[in-house]
C-alpha positions as CSV (number, residue, x, y, z in Angstrom):
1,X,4.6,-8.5,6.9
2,X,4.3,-6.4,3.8
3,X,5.9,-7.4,0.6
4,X,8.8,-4.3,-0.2
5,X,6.3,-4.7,-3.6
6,X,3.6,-3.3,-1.2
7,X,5.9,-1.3,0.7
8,X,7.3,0.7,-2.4
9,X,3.6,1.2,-3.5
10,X,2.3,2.4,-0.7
11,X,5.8,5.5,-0.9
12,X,5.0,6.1,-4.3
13,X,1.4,6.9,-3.9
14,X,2.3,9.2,-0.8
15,X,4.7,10.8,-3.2
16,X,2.0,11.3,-5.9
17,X,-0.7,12.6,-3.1
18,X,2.5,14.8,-1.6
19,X,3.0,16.4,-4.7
20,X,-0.5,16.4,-6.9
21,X,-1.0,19.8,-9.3
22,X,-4.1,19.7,-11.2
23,X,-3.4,18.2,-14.6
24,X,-0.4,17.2,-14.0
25,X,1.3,13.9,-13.9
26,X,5.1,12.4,-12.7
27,X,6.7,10.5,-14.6
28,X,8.4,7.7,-13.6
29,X,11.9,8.8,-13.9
30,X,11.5,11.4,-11.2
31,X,9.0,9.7,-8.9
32,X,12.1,6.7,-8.9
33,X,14.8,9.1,-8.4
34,X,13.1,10.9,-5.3
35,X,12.1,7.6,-3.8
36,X,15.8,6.0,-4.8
37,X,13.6,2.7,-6.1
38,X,14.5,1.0,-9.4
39,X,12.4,2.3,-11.9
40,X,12.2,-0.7,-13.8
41,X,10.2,-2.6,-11.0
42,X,8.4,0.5,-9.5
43,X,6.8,1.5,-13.3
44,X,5.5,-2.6,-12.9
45,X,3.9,-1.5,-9.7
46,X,2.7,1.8,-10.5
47,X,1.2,0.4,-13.6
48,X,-0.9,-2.7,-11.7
49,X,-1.9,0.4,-9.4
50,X,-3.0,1.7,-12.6
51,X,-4.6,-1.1,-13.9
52,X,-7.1,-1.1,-10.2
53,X,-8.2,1.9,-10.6
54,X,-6.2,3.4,-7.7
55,X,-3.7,5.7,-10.4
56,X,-4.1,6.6,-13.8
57,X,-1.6,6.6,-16.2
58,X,-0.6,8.3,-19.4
59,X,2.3,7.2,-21.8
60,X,4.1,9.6,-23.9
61,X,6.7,12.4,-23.2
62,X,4.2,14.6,-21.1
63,X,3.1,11.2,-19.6
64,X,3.3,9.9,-16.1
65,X,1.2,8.9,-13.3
66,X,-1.3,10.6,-10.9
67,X,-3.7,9.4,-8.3
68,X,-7.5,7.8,-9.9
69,X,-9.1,8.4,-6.3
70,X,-8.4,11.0,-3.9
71,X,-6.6,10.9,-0.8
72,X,-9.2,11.3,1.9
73,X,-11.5,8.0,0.0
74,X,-8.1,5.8,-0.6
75,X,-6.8,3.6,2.1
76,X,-3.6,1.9,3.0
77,X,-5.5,-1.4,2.5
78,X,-6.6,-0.5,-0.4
79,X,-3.2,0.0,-2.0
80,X,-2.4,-3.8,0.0
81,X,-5.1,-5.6,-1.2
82,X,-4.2,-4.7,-4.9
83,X,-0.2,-5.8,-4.1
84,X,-0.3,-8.3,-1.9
85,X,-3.4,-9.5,-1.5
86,X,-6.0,-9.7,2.3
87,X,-4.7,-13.3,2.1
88,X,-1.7,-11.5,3.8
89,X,-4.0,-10.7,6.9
90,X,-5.3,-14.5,7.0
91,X,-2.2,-16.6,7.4
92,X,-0.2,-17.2,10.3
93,X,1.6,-14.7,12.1
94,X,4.8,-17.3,13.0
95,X,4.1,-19.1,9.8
96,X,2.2,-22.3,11.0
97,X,0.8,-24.3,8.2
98,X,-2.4,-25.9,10.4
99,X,-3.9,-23.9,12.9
100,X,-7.0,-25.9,12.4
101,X,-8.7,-29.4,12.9
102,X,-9.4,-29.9,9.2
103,X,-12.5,-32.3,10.2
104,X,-13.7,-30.6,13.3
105,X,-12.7,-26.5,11.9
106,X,-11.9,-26.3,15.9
107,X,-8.9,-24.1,16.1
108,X,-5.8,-26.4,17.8
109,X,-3.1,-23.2,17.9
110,X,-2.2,-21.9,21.0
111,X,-1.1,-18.6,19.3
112,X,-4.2,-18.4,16.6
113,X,-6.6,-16.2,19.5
114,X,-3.8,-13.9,20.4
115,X,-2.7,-13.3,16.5
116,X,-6.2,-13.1,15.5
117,X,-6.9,-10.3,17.6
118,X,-3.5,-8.4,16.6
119,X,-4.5,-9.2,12.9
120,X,-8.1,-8.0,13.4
121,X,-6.4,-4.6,14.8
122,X,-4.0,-4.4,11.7
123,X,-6.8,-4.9,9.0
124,X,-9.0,-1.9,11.1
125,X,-5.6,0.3,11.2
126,X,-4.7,0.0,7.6
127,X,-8.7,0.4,6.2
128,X,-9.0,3.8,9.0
129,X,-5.7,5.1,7.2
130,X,-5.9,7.4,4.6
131,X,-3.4,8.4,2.0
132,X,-4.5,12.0,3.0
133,X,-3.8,11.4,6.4
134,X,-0.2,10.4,5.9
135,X,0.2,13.8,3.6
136,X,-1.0,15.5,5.9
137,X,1.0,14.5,8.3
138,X,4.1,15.0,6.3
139,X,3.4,18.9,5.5
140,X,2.6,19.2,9.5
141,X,6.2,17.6,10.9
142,X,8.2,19.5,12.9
143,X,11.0,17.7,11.1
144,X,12.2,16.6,7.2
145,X,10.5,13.0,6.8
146,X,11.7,10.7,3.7
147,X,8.9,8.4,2.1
């Protein structure tokens, strides 16, 4: 359902949470390398991250990235709505084009009720998940666990 755009976004700012120090920010390089992403692509993310408000950025040899909002106030949707978009939680699950009487607005698909409510329950999942919550629940496994 979520781009690998989103997906790769969404590691990366767990990474920067996981390993915040005041005044400090990661570069690129190193948040690429530990996440084995492209860094190409995942600088393009990190810097229309950036751009939201959600990370702040800082160009030169001592620059890098570092999160603009803390954990505990910055949700999963948040970071989706930036990437992907909420139109994500609006379309069709199985990819219908018309779920919908155009004329009438009367709903004509059999599966839109029983998505709807699966979609409602996503939307409320990802906007109750915090960035904080996922750290902490990293530093509190019982086992190693790879962003």
């Amino acid at each position: 359902m979520l781009s690998n755009t989103c997906k790769y976004g969404i590691r990366a700012v767990i990474y920067l949470a996981l390993n915040a120090k005041e005044n400090t920010k990661i570069g690129i390089k190193k948040i690429s390398e530990e996440l084995s992403l492209p860094a190409p692509f995942l600088g393009k993310i990190l810097q229309n991250l950036a751009k939201n408000k959600i990370l702040n950025s800082t160009k030169g040899p001592n620059g890098g990235f570092d999160l603009a909002v803390k954990p505990d106030k910055l949700s999963v949707y948040d970071i989706v709505k930036v990437i992907d978009g909420i139109e994500i939680f609006q379309e069709c699950l199985i990819g219908m084009k018309v779920c919908s009487n155009p004329k009438t607005g009367d709903v004509n698909c059999p599966f839109y009720e029983r998505s709807h409510e699966v979609r409602d329950k996503l939307v409320k999942a990802f906007k109750d998940q915090t960035i904080a919550e996922f750290v902490n629940g990293i530093k509190n496994a019982d086992v190693v666990l790879s962003i």
